[in-house]
Backbone as ProteinMPNN parsed JSONL, in Angstrom:
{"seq_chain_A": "XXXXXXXXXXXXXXXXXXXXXXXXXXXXXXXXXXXXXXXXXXXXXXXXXXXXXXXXXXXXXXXXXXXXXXXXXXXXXXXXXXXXXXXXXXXXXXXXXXXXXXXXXXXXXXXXXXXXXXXXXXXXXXXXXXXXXXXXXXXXXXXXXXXXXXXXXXXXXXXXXXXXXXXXXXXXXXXXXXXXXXXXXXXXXXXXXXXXXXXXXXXXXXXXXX", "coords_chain_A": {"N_chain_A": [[3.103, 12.269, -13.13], [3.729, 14.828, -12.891], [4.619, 16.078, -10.033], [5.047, 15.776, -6.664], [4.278, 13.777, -5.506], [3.615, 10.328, -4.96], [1.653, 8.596, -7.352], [-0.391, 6.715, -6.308], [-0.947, 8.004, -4.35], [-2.466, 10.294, -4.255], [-4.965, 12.703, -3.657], [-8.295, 11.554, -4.405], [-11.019, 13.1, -4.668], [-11.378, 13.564, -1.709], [-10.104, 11.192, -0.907], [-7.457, 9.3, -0.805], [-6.227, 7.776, -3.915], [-4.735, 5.238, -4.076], [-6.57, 3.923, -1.719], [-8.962, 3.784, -2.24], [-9.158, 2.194, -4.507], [-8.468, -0.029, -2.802], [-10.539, -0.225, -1.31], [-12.96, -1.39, -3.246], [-12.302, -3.862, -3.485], [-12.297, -4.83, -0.44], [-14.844, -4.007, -0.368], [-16.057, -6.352, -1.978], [-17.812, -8.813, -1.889], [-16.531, -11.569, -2.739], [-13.867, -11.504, -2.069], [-11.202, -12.762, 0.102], [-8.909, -12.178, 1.09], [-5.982, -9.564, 0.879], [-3.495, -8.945, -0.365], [-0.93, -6.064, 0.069], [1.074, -4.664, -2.264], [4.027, -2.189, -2.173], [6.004, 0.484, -3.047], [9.255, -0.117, -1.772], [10.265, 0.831, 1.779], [7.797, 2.11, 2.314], [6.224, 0.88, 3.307], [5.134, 1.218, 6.15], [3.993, 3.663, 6.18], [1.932, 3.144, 4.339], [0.3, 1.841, 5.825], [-0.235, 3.267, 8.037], [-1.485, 5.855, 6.739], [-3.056, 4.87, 4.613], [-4.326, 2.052, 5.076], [-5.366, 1.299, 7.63], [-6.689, 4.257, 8.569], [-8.472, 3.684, 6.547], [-10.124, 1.432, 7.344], [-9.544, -0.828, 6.352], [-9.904, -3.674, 6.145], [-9.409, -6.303, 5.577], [-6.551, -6.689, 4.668], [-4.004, -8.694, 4.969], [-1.384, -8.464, 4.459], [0.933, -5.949, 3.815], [3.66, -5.422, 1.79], [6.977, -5.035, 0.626], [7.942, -3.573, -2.414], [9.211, -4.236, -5.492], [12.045, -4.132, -7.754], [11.111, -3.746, -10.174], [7.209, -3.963, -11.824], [6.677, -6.871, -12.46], [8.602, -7.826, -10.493], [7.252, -6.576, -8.093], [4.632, -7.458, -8.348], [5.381, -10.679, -7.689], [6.646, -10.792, -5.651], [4.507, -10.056, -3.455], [2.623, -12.24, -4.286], [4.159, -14.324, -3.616], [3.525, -14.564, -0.85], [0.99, -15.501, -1.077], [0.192, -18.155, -1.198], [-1.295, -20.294, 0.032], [-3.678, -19.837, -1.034], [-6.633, -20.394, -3.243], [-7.068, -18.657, -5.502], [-6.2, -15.871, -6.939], [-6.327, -12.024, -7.401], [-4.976, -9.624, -9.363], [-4.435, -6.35, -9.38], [-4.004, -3.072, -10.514], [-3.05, -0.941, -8.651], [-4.08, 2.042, -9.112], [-6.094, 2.138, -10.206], [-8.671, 3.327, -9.185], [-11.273, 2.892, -9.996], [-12.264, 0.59, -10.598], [-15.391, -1.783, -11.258], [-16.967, -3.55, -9.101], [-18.856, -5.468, -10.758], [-16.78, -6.444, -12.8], [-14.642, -7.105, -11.439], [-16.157, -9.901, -10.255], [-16.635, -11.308, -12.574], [-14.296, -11.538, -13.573], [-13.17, -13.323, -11.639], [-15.215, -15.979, -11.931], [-14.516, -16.33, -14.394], [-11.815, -16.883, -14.484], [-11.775, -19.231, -12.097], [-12.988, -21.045, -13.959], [-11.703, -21.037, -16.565], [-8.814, -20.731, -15.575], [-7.725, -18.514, -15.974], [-7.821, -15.331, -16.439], [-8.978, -11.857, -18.274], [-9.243, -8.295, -17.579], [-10.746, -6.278, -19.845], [-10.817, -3.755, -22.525], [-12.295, -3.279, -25.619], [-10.549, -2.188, -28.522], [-11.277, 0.432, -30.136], [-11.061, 2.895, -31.644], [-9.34, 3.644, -34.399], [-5.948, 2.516, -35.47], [-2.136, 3.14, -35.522], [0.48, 2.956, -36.964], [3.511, 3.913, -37.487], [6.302, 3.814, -39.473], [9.52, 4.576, -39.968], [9.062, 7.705, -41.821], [6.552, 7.151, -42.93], [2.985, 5.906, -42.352], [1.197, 3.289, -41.669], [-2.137, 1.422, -41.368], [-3.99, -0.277, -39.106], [-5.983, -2.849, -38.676], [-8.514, -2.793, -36.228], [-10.111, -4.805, -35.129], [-10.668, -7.122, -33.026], [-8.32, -6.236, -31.53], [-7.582, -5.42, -28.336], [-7.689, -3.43, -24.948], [-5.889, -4.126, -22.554], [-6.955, -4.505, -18.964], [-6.825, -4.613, -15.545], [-8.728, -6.013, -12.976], [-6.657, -8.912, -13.564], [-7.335, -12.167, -13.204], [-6.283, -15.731, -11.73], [-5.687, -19.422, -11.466], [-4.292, -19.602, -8.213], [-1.69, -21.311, -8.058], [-1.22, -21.295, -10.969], [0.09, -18.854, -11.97], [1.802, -17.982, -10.183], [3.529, -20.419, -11.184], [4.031, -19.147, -13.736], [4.948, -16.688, -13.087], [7.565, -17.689, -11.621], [8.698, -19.195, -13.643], [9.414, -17.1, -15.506], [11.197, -15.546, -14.007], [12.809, -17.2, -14.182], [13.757, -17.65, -16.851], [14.511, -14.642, -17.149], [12.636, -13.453, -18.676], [10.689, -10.615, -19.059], [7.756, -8.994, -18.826], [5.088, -6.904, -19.634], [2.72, -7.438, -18.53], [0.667, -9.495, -16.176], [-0.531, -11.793, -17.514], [0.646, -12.151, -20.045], [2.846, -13.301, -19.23], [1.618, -15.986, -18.094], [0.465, -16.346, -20.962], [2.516, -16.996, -22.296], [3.335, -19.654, -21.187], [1.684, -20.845, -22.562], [-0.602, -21.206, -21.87], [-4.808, -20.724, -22.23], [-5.812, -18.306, -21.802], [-8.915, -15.974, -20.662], [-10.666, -13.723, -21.933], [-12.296, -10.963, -20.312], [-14.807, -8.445, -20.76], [-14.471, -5.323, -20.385], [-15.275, -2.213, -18.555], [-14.417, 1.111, -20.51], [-13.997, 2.846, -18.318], [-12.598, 2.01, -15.919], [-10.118, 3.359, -15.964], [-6.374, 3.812, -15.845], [-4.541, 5.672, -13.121], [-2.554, 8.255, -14.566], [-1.447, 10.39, -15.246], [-2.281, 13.713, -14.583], [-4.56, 14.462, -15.855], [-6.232, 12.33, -16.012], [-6.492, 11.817, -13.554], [-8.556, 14.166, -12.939], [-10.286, 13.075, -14.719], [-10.838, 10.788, -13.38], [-11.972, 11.854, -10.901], [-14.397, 13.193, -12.073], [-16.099, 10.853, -13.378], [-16.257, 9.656, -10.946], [-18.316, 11.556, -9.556], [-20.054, 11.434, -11.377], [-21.311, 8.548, -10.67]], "CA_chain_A": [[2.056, 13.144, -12.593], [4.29, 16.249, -12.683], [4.598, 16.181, -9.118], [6.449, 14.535, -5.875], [3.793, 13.018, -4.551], [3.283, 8.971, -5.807], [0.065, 8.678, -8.161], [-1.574, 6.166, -5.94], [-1.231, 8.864, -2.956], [-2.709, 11.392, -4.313], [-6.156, 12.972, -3.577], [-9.23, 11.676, -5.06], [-12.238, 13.253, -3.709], [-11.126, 13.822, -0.433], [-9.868, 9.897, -0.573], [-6.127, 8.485, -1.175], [-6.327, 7.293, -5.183], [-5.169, 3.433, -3.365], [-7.95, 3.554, -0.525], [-10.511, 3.738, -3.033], [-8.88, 0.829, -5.104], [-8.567, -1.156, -1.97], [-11.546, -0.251, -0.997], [-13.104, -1.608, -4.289], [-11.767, -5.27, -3.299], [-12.648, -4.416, 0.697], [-16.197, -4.422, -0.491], [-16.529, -7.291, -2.804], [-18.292, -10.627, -0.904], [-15.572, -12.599, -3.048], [-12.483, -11.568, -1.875], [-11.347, -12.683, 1.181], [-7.473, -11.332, 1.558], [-5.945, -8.62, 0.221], [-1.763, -8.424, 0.099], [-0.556, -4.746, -1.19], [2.59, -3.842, -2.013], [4.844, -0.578, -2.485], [7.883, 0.923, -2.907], [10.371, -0.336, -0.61], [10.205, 1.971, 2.55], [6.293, 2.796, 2.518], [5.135, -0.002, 4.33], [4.703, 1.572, 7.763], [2.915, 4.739, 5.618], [0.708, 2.94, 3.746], [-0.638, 1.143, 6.847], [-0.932, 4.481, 8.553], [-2.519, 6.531, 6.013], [-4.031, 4.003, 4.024], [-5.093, 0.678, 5.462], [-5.464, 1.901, 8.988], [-7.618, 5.317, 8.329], [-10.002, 3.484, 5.475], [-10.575, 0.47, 7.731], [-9.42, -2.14, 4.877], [-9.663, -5.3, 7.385], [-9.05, -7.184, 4.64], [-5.393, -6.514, 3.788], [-3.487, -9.296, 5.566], [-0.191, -8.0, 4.702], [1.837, -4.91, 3.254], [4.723, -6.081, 1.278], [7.929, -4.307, -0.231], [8.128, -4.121, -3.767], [11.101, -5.187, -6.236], [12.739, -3.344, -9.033], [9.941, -3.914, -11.378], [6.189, -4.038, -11.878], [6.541, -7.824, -12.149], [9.247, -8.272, -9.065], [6.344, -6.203, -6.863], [3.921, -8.947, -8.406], [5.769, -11.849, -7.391], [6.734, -10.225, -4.308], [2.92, -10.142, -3.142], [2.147, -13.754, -4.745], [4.976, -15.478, -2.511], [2.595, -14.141, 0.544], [-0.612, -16.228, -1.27], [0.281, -19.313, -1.951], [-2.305, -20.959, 0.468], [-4.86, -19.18, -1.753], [-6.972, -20.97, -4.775], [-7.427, -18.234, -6.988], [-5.727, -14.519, -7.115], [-6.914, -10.995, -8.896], [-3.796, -8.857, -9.788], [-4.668, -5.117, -9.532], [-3.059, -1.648, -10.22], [-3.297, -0.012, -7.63], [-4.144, 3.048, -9.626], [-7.203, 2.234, -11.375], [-9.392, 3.213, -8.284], [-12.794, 2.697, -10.783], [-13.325, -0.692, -11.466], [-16.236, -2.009, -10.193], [-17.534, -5.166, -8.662], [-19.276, -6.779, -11.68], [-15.716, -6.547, -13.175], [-13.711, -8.012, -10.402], [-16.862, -11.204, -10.184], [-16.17, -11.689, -13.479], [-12.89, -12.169, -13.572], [-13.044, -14.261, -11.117], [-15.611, -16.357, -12.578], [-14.099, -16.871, -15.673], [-10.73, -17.802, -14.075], [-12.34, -20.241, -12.134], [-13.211, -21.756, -15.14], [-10.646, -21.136, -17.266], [-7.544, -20.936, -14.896], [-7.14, -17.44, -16.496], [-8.858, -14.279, -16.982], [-7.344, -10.383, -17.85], [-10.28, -7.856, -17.532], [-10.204, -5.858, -21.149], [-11.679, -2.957, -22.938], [-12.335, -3.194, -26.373], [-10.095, -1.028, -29.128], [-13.124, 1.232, -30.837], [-10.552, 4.141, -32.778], [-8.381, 3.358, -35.958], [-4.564, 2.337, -34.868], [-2.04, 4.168, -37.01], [1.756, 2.819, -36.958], [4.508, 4.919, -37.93], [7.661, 3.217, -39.852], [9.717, 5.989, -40.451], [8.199, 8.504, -42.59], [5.34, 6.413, -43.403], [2.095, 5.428, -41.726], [0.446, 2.268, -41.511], [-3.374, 1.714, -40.604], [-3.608, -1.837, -38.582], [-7.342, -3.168, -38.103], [-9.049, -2.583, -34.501], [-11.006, -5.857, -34.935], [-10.125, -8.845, -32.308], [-7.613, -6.121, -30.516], [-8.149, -5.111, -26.698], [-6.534, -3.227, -24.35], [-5.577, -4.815, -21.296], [-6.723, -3.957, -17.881], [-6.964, -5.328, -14.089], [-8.131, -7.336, -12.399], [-6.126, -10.277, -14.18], [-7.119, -13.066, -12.077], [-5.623, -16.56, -11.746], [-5.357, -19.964, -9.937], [-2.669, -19.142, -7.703], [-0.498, -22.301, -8.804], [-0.581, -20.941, -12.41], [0.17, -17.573, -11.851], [3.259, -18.685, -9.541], [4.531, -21.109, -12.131], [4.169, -18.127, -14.69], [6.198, -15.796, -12.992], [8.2, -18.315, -11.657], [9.429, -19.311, -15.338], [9.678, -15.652, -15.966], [12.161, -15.09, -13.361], [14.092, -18.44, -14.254], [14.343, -17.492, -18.256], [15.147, -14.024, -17.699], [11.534, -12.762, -19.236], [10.461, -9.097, -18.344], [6.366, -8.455, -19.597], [4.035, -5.671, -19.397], [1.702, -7.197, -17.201], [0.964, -10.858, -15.533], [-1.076, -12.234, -18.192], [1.705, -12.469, -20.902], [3.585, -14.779, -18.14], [0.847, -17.062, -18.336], [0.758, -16.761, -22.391], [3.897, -17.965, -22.149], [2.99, -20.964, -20.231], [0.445, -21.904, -23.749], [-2.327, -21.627, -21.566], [-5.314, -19.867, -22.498], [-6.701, -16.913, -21.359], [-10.161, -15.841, -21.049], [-11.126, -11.805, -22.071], [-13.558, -10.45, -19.626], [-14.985, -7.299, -21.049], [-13.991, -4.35, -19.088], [-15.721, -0.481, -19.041], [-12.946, 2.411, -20.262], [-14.169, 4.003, -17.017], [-11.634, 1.605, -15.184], [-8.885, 3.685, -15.991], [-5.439, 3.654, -14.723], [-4.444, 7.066, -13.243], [-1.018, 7.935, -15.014], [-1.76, 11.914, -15.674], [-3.106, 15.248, -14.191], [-5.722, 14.799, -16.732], [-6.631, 11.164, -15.802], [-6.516, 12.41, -11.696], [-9.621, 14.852, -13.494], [-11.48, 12.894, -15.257], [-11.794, 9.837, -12.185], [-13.396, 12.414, -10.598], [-16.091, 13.241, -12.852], [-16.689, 9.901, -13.33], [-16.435, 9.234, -9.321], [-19.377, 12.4, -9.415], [-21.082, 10.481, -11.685], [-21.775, 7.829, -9.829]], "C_chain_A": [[2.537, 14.581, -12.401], [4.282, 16.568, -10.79], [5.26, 15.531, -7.968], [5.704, 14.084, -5.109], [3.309, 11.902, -5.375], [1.597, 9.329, -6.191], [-1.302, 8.055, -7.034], [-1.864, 6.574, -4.393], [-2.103, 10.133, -2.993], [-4.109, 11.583, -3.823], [-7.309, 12.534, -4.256], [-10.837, 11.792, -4.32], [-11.996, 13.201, -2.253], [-10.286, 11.876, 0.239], [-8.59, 9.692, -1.317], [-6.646, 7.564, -2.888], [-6.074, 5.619, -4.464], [-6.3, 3.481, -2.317], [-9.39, 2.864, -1.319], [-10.541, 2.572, -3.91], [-9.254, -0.669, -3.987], [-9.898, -1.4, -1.287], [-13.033, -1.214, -1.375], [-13.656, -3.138, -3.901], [-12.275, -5.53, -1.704], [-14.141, -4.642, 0.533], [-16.674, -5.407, -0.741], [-16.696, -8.617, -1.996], [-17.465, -11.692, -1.44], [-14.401, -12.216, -2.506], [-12.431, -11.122, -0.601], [-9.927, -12.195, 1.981], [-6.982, -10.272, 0.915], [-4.418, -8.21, 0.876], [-1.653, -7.015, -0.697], [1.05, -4.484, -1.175], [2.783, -2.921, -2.913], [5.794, -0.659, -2.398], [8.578, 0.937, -1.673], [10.513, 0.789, 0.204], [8.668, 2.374, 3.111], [5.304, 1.821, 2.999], [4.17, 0.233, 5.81], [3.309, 2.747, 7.09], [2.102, 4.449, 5.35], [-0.537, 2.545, 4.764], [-1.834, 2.06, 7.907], [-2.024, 5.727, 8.117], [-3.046, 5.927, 5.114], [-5.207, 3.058, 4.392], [-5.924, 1.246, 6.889], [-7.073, 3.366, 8.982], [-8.803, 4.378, 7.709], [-10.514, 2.103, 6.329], [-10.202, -0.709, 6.614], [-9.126, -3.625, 5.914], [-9.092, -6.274, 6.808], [-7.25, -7.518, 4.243], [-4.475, -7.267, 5.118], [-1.393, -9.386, 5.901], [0.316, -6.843, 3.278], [3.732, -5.296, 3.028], [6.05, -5.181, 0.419], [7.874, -4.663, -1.758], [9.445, -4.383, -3.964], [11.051, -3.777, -7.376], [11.978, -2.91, -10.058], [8.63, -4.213, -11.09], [6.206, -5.792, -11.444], [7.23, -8.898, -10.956], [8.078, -7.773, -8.055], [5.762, -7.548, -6.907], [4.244, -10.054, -7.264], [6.367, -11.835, -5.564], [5.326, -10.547, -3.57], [2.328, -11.494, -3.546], [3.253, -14.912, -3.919], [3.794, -15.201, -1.054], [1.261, -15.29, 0.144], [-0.503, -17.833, -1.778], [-0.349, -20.185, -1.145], [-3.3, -20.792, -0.188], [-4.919, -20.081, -3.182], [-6.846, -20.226, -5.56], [-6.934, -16.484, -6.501], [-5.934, -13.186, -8.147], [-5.705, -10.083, -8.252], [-4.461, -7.557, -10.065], [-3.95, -4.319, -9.608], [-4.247, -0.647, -8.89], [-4.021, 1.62, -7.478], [-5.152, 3.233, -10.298], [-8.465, 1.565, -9.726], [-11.238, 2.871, -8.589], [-13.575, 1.442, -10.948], [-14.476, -0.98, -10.156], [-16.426, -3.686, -10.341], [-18.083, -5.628, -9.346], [-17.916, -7.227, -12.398], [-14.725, -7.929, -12.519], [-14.623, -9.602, -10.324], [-16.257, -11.576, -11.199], [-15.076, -12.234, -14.274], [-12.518, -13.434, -13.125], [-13.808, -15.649, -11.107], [-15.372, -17.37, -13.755], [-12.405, -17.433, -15.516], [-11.252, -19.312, -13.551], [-12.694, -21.657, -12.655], [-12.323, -22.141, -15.962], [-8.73, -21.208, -17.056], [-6.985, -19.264, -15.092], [-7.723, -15.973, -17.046], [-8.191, -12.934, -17.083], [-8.669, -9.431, -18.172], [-9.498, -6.634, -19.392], [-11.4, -4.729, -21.871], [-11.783, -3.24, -24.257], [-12.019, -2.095, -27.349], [-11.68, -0.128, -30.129], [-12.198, 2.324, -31.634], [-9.511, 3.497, -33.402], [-6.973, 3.298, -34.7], [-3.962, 2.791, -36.253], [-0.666, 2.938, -35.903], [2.615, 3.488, -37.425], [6.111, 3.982, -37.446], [8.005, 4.173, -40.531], [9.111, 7.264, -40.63], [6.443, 8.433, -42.797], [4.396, 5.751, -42.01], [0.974, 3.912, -41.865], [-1.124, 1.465, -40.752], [-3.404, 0.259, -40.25], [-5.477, -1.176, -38.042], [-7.491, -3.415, -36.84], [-9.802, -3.636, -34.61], [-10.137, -7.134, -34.265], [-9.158, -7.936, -31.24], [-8.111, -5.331, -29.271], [-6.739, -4.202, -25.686], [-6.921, -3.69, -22.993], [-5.387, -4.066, -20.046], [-6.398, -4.313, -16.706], [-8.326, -5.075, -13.924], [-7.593, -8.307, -13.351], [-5.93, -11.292, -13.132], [-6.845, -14.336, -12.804], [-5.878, -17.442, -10.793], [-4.364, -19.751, -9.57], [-1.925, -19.997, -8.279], [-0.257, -22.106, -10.134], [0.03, -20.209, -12.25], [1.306, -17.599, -11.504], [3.998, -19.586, -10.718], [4.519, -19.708, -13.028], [4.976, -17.029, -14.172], [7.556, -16.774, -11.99], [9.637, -18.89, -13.06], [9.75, -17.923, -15.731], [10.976, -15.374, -15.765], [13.541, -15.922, -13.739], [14.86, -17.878, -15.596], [14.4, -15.47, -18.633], [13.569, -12.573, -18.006], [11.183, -11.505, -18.337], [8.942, -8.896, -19.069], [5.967, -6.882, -19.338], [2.792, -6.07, -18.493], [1.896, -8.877, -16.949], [0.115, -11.853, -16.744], [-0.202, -13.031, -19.347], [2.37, -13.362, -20.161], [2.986, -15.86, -18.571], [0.238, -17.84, -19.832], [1.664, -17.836, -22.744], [4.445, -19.568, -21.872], [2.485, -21.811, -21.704], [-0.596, -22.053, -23.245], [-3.004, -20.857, -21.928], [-5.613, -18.902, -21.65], [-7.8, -15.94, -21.449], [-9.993, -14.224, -21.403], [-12.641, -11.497, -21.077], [-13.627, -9.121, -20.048], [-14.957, -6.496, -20.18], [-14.894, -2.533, -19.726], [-14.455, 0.521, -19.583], [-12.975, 2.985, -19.297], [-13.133, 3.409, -16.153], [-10.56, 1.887, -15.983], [-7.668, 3.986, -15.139], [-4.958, 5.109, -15.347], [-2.914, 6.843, -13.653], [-0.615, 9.176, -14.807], [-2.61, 12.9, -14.521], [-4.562, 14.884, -14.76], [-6.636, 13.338, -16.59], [-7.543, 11.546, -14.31], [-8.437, 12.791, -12.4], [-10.288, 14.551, -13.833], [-12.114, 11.415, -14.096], [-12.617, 10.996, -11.061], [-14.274, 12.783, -10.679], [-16.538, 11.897, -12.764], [-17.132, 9.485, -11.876], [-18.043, 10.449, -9.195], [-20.616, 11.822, -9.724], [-22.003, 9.21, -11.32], [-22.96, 7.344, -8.758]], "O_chain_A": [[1.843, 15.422, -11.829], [3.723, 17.629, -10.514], [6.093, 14.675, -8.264], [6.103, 13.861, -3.966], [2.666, 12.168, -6.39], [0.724, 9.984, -5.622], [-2.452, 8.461, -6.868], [-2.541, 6.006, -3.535], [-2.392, 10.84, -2.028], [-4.611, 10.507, -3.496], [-7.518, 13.429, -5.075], [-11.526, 10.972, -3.713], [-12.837, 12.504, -1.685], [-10.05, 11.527, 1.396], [-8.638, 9.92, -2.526], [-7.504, 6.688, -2.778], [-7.035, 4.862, -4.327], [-7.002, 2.486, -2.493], [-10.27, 2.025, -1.129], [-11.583, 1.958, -4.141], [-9.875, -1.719, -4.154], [-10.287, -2.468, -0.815], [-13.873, -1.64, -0.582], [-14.809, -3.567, -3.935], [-12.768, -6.655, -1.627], [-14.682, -5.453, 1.285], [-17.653, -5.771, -0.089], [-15.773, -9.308, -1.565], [-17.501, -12.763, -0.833], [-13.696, -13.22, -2.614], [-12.917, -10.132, -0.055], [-9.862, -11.908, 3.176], [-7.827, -9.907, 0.098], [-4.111, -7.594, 1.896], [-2.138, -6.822, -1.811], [1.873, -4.203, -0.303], [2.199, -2.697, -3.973], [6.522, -1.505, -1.879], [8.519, 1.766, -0.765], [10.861, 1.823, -0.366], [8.478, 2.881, 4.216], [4.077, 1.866, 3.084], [3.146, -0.248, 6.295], [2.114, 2.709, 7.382], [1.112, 5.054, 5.759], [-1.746, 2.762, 4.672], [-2.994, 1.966, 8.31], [-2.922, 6.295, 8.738], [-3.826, 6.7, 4.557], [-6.419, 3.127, 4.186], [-7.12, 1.537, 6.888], [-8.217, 3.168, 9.392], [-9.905, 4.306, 8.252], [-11.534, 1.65, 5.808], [-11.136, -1.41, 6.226], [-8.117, -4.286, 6.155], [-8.342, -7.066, 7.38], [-6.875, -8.503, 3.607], [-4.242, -6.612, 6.134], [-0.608, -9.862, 6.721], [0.062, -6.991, 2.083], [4.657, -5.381, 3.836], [5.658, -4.667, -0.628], [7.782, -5.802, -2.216], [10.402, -4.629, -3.23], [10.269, -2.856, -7.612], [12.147, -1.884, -10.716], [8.545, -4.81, -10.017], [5.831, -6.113, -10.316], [6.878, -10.014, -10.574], [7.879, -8.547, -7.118], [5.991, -8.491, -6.15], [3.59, -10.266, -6.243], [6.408, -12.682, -4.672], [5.333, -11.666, -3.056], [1.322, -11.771, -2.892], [3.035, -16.11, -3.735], [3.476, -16.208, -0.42], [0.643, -15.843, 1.054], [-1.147, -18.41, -2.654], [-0.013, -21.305, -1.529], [-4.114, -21.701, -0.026], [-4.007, -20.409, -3.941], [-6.478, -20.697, -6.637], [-7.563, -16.023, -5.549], [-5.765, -13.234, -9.366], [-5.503, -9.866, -7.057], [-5.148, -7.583, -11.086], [-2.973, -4.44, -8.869], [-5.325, -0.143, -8.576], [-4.365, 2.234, -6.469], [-5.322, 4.25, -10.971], [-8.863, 0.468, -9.334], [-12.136, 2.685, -7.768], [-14.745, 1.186, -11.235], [-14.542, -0.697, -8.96], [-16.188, -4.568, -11.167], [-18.213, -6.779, -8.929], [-17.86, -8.434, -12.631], [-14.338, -9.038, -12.885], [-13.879, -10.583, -10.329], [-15.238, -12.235, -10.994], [-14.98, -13.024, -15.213], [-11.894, -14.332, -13.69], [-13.298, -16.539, -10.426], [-15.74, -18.516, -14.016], [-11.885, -18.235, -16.291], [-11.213, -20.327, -14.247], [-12.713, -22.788, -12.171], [-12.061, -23.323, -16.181], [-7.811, -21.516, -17.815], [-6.01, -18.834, -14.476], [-7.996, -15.814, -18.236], [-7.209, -12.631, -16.405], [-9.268, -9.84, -19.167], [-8.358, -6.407, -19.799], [-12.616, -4.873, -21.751], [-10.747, -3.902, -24.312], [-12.76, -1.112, -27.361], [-12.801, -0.456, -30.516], [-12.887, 2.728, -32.571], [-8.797, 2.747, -32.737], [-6.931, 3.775, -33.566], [-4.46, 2.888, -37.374], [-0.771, 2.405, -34.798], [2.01, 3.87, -38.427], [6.708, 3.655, -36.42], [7.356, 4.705, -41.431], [8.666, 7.887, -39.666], [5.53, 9.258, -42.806], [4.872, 5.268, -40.982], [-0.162, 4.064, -42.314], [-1.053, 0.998, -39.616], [-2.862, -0.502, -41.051], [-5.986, -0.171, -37.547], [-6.725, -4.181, -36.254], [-10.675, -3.377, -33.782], [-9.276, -7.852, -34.775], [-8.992, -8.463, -30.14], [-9.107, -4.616, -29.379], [-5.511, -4.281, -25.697], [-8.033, -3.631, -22.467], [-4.44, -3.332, -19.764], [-5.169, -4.392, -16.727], [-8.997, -4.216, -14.496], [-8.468, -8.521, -14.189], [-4.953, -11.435, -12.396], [-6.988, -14.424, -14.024], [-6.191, -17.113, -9.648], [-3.397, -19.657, -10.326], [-1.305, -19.504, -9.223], [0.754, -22.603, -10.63], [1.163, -20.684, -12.332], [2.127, -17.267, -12.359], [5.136, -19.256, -11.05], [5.535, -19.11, -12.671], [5.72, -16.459, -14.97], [8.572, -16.108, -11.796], [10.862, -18.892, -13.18], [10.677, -17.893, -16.542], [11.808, -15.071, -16.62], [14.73, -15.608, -13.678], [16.071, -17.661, -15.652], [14.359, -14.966, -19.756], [13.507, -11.382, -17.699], [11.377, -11.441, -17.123], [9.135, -8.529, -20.228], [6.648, -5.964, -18.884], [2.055, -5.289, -17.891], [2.882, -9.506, -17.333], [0.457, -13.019, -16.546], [-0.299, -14.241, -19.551], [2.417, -14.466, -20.704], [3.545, -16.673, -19.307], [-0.185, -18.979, -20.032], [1.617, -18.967, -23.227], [5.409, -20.27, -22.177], [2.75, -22.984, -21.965], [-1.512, -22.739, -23.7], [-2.378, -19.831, -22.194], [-5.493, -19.19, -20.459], [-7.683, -15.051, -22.292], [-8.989, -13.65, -20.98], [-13.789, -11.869, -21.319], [-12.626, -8.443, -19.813], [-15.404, -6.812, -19.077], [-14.998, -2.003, -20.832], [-13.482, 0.574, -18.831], [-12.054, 3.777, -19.099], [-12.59, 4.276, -15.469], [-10.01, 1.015, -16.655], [-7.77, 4.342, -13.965], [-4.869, 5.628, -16.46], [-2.191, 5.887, -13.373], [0.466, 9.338, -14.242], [-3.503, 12.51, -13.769], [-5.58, 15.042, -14.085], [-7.754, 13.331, -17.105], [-8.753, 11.548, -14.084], [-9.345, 11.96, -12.363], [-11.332, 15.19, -13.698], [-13.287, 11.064, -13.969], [-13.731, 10.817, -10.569], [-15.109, 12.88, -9.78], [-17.477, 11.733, -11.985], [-18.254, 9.026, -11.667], [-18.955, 9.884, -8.59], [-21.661, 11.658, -9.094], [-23.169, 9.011, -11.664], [-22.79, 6.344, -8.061]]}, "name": "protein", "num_of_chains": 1, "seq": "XXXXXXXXXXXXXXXXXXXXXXXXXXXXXXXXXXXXXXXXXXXXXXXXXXXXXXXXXXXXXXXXXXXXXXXXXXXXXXXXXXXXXXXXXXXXXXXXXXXXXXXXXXXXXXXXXXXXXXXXXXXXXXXXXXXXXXXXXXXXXXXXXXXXXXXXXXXXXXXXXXXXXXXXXXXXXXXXXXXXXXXXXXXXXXXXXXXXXXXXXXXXXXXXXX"}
């Protein structure tokens, strides 16, 4: 973000980029807990200028993260393991909305497995060496949050992760891993995850829009 303040602290619309995520989940008549975790140290902060200020009643505990995207995970999924069914969020993709998150959860439900998903729509190019390679956009997706789960999969899937070593890109691939399936819930591009200046910019048009 070119800057020294964390992405999911920053300003959006007069609201913390996480408030508005947690908020998101805070609203939704399905979800009835809500663990978050952060970078080791920012537990007391988040509580104070996050949870605390936005009212998030919901959030039953604030958890240290780990080393990695998928140590935070698993970090935050040892806390739920009384829980049937779990939706995995970035913290950073303050947009999605509540038909999203049902849906997910829905189609886990059902399927044990769901990863919310946009559909690719512009040409993919590859570049070997010199040379360019055009790879067909039909059947591929890009992968967003919520990726919900019954908890007991989800846990064995990063469970086995941790045992054999495995490192992913998100929690879904864990559960690949497993051989189980995994449903696609169609997802808007408007649930984007902030990464950029120019991301920050455009959730707030869209937040205008609204």
């Amino acid at each position: 973000m070119k800057g020294a303040i964390p992405k999911q602290y920053l300003d959006l619309d007069g609201v913390p980029v996480l408030a508005r995520t947690l908020m998101a989940f805070q609203d939704h008549p399905l979800i009835q807990e809500i663990v978050v975790t952060v970078p080791e140290g920012d537990e007391e902060f988040c509580k104070l200028k996050i949870v605390d200020p936005f009212r998030i009643a919901k959030v039953s505990a604030i958890v240290a993260g780990g080393r990695t995207r998928q140590d935070s995970v698993r970090n935050g999924l040892e806390r739920m393991t009384h829980t049937e069914m779990v939706a995995i969020h970035d913290g950073v993709r303050p947009l999605v909305s509540g038909d999203v998150i049902s849906r997910t959860i829905e189609a886990a439900l059902s399927s044990g497995a769901a990863v919310a998903c946009a559909p690719v729509r512009e040409t993919l190019k590859r570049q070997t060496g010199s040379l360019l390679e055009t790879l067909p956009a039909a059947g591929l997706w890009l992968a967003h949050t919520p990726q919900t789960f019954r908890t007991s999969l989800i846990l064995e899937a990063h469970r086995k992760a941790l045992e054999d070593g495995f490192e992913g890109t998100d929690d879904a691939v864990l559960v690949e891993r497993l051989g189980h399936p995994v449903t696609i819930v169609e997802d808007s591009e408007n649930n984007l995850k902030i990464t950029t200046p120019e991301d920050l910019a455009r959730a707030a048009l869209l937040l205008g829009a609204r």
